[in-house]
N, C-alpha and C positions, 0 to 999 in steps of 0.2 A: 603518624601524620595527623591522625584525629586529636590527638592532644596538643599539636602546635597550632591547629587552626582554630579552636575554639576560643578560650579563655584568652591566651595571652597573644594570638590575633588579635577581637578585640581590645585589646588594652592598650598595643602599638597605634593600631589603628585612632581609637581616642587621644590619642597622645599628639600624632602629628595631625591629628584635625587640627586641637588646642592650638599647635604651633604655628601653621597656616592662617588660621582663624586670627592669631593675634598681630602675625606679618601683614595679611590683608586689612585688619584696621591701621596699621600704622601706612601704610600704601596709601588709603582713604582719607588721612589725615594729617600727609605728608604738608597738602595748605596752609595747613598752620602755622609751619613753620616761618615763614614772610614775615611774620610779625615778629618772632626773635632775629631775625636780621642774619638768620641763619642760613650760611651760602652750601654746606654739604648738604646738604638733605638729611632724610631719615635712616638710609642703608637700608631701607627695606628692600629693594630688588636683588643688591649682592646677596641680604639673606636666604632670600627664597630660593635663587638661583642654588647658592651652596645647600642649602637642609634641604631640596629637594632631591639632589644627588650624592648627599651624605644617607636619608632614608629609604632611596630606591635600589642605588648600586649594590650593596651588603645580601640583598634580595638573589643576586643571580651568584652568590658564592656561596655551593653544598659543602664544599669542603675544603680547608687552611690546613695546609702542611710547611711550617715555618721552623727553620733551625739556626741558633745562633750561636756563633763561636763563644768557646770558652775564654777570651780574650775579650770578648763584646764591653764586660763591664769596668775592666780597665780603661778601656777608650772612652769609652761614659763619662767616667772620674777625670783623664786626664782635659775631656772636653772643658768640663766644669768647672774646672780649677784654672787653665789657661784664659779661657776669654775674660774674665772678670781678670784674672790678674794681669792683662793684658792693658782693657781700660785703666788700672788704677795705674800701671806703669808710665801709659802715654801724657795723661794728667798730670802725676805727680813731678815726671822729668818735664813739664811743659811744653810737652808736643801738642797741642788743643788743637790744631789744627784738623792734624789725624784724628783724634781722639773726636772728634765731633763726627766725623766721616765714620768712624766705626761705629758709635752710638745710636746713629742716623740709619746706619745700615742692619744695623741687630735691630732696631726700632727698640733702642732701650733709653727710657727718657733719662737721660742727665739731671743731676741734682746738682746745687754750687757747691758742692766739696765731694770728696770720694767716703765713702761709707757715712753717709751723711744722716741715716736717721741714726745712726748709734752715735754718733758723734755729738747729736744733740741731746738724747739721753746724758752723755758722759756731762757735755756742758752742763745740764742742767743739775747734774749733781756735784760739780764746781762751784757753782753760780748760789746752792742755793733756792734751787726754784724761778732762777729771772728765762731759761730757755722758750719758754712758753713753748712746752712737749705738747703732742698732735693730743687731738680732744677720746682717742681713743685707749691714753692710758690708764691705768686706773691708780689709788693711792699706793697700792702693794709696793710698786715700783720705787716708792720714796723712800719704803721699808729696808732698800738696800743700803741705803746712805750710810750709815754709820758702819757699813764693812768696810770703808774707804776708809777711814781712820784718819781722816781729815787731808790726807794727801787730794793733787789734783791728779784726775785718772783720765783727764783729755788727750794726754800723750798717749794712751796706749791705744786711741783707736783705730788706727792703722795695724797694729801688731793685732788685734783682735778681730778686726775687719779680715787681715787674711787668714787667719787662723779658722775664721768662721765659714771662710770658704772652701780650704781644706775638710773640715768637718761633715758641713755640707753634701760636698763631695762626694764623698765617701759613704757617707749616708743614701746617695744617688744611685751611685757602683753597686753598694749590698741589692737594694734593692730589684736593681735591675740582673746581679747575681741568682737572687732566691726569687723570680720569677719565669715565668713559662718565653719562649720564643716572641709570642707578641709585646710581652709587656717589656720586653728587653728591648727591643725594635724602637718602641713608642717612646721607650725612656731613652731614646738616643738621641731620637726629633728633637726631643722636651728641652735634652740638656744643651741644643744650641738656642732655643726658643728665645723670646722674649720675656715671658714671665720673668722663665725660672733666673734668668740673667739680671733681670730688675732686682729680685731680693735678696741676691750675691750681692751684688754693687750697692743696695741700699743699707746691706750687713742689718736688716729691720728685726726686731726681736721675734716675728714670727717665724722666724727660723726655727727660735730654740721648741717651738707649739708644734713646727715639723718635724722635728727630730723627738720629741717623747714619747707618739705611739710608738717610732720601733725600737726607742731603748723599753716600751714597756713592753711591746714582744720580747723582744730579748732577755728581760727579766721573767719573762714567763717561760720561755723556753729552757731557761737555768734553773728554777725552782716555782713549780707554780703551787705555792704556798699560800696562806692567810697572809703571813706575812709581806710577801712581795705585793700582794697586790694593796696592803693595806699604804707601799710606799709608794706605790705608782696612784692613789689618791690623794697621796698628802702634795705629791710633784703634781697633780692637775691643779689642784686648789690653788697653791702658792701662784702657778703662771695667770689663774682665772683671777687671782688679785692686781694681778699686774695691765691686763689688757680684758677684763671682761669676758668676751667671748669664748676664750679657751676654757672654762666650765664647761661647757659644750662637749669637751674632749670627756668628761662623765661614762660617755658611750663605751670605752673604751672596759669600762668594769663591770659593762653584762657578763661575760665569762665567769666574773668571779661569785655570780647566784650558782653555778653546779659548786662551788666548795661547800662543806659543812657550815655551817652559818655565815656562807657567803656574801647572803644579804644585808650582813650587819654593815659589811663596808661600803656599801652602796648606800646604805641608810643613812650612815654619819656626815660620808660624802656631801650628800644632798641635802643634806640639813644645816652645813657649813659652811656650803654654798648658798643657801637660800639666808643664811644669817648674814651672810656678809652685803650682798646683792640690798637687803633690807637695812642693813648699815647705811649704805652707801648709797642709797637708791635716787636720791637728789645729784648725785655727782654723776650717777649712769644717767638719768634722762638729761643733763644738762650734756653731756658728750654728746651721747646719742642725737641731741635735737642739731648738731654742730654739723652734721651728714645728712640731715633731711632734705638740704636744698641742692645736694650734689643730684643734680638730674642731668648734667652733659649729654648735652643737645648735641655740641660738635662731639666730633669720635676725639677719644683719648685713651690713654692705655689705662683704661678703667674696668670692671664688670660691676651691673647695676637692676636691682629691678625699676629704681625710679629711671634708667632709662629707657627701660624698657614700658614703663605704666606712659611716662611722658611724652612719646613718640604718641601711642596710641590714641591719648585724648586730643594731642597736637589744637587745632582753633578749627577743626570740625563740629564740631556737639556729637561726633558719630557715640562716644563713649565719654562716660563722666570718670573721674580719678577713680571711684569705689569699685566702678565697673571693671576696670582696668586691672585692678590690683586684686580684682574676686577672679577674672581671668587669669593671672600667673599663677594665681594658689592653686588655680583648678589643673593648669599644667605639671605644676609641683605636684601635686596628689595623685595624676593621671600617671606620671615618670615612678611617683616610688611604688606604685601600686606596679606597676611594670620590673622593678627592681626585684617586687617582693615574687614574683612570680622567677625571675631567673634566680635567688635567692632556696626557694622550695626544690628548685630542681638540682642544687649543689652541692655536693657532698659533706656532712657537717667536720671534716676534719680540714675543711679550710677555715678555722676559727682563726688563727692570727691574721692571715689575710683579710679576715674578714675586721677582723679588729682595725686594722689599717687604712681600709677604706672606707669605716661607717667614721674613723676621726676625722677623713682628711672628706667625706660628704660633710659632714654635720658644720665643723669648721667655715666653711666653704659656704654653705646654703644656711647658714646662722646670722654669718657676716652680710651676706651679698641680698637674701630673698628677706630676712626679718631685720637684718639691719636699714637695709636699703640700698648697701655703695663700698666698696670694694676698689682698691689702686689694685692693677693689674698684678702681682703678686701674688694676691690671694688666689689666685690660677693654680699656685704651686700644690696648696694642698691635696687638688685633684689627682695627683701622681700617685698620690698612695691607694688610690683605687686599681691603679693596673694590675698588679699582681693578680687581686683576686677575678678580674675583668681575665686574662690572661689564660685564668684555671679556667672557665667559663665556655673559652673559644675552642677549647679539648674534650668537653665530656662527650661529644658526639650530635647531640642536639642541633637541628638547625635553627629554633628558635634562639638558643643558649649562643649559636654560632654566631647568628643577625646581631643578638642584644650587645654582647661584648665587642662585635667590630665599630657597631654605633658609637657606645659607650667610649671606646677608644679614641675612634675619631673626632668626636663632640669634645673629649678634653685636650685632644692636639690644636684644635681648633683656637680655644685662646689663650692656650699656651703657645703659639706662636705668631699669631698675628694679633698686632697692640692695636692698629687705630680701624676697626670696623667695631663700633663698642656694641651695636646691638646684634649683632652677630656674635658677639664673644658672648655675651650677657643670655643671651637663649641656648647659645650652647650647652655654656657651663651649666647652667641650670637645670636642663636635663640629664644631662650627667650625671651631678652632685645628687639630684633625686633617685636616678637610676643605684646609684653607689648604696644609696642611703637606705632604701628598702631590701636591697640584696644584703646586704654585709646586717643589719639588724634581722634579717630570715634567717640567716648564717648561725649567727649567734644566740638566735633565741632553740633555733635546733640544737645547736650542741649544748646548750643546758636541760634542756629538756630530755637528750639521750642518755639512757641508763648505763652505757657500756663505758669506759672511758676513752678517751681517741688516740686511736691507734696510729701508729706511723705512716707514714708516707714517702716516697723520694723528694719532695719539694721540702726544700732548705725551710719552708718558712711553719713547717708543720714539726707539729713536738714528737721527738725520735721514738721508736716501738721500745714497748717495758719492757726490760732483761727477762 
């Protein structure tokens, strides 16, 4: 008991000060708003009302005894695959009518065509370069062109759009197969959610940034060699040429410092990332500045620090922008430092999990707290934190118990509801922190341990040596 009330008491406790601290400025400078002609207001009372009974409730629960069928994660997958294909059918055979009422109803924002950011990717390498692709791609992506062999590959978006939601899918099921009772539960919520339905229907290339940590679990759980991991760098790089931010996914090759000169692929990595980034670094800030003024005032299926800094300075003078924005990093620092605390207390043979959820944090809090702004999609990332959130809510701990039902709930939160943005946006954000310091403790443990890791019942940890 003396070790749950010290340390990572205070650290909770700092953490939802931060979070109050920054709802009550935006409360205070809710006035401001009259001059953007803005008629929702700031959402700051739904906030407070929910994160108060998201951090109180989890308090009066000693102990979660949760069981899920072994069927659970087929119903996961078939969820996943039917509503998206669902939308594309009502659209494609022109039922819009319906098709808006179901849209409207999953609050999953419609775009004018069905798989519509891949669609523009595809025009745009018809075209040539006339699509005018969203400002957060990078040149990599152009690199593909000449695999087309000059055919046009517009026609295939629909075949690929559903295929990728099959994939998807399926990717959705494993996970929520190779995790514990709760993260199986939470992956259920997810998979009617909002988000995770937006980036089905939007078939957006961060799909494939979703799906690489667990092919690179899985490549590691088949051979965790020099070699594999030396592949599973050259597939970060290549997607980091394409949309920037996935470098990020980097985190993912701490594991590979316990190999015999492990370090070298970590080294080259970063060096080839940092050469490219230095390439191309007139083309990143000219993207990057394309998101600066995304501060969505009104709620939209967004997550954002700028709307979260925005609200706060609102046309009070309570807070100036720096002030504002040195507040969320202090919440950020307060959450991972919280992370890192359920982190030390987790056994180091959850390293893939932990893999899975320091990519789909970093991702996540890359995008949304240093980029600035995030379409509500990026929510999705957050799912690869459950598993290890999951293992968490078992070891016995009450602090470990509190930290994973937050952690859970904080990322259901805007995984399924699209228009309260500063509420998603402070969510996720604690979250993503929380994920990100636990799953980087995870990891720097099991490099650091001399023994090599041993098996376990959980599908996601590497089988016991013959």
């Amino acid at each position: 008991m003396r070790n749950w009330i010290r340390p990572p008491a205070a650290v909770v406790t700092v953490t939802w000060a931060i979070t109050f601290g920054i709802l009550a400025l935006v409360l205070l400078a809710a006035g401001g708003f009259i001059a953007t002609n803005s008629t929702e207001g700031s959402g700051g009372r739904p906030a407070i009302f929910a994160l108060a009974l998201v951090a109180v409730f989890p308090l009066f629960i000693s102990k979660l005894t949760l069981r899920s069928p072994r069927w659970l994660p087929w119903v996961i997958g078939a969820i996943s695959i039917s509503l998206p294909v669902l939308l594309w059918f009502l659209v494609s055979s022109g039922r819009n009518e319906t098709a808006w009422s179901l849209y409207g109803g999953l609050q999953v924002l419609r775009a004018g065509e069905t798989f519509n950011d891949l669609a523009v990717v595809f025009r745009d390498f018809d075209c040539g370069g006339c699509a005018a692709l969203d400002a957060n791609y990078g040149p990599g992506l152009t690199w593909l062109k000449p695999l087309t062999f000059g055919i046009p590959i517009s026609g295939f978006t629909t075949a690929l759009g559903l295929a990728l939601i099959l994939i998807m899918s399926l990717a959705l099921a494993w996970l929520a197969r190779n995790s514990k009772p709760l993260g199986a539960i939470a992956l259920l919520v997810a998979s009617v959610g909002s988000a995770w339905l937006l980036l089905l229907d939007r078939a957006n290339l961060d799909a494939l940034v979703f799906l690489l940590p667990i092919v690179a679990v899985l490549l590691v759980r088949w051979r965790n060699t020099w070699v594999v991991w030396a592949v599973i760098a050259v597939l970060i790089w290549v997607l980091g040429t394409w949309k920037y931010y996935p470098f990020g996914l980097g985190i993912l090759l701490l594991p590979a410092l316990k190999l015999k000169r492990g370090w070298i692929i970590l080294l080259v990595f970063l060096i080839a990332a940092a050469a490219f980034m230095a390439v191309f670094w007139s083309d990143f800030i000219q993207n990057s500045n394309t998101y600066a003024g995304f501060t969505v005032i009104q709620d939209f299926p967004a997550v954002s620090r700028l709307a979260i800094t925005t609200r706060m300075v609102g046309g009070s003078g309570l807070a100036t922008a720096l002030m504002a924005n040195v507040i969320v990093y202090a919440l950020v620092i307060a959450a991972i430092t919280w992370g890192v605390l359920v982190g030390r207390r987790l056994s180091g043979v959850a390293r893939n999990e932990a893999m899975l959820a320091g990519a789909g944090a970093v991702i996540f809090l890359g995008t949304i707290v240093v980029g600035g702004f995030g379409f509500a999609y990026k929510v999705a990332f957050l799912l690869l934190m459950l598993p290890l959130m999951a293992i968490a809510a078992q070891v016995g701990s009450r602090f470990l118990l509190y930290s994973s039902l937050i952690a859970t709930i904080l990322i259901l939160i805007p995984s399924t509801i699209a228009y309260s943005t500063l509420l998603t946006s402070v969510s996720g954000i604690i979250a993503g922190s929380i994920g990100l310091g636990a799953s980087v403790s995870v990891m720097l443990r099991h490099v650091r341990s001399n023994e090599r890791v041993q098996g376990a019942p959980d599908r996601l940890r590497d089988p016991a040596p013959a």
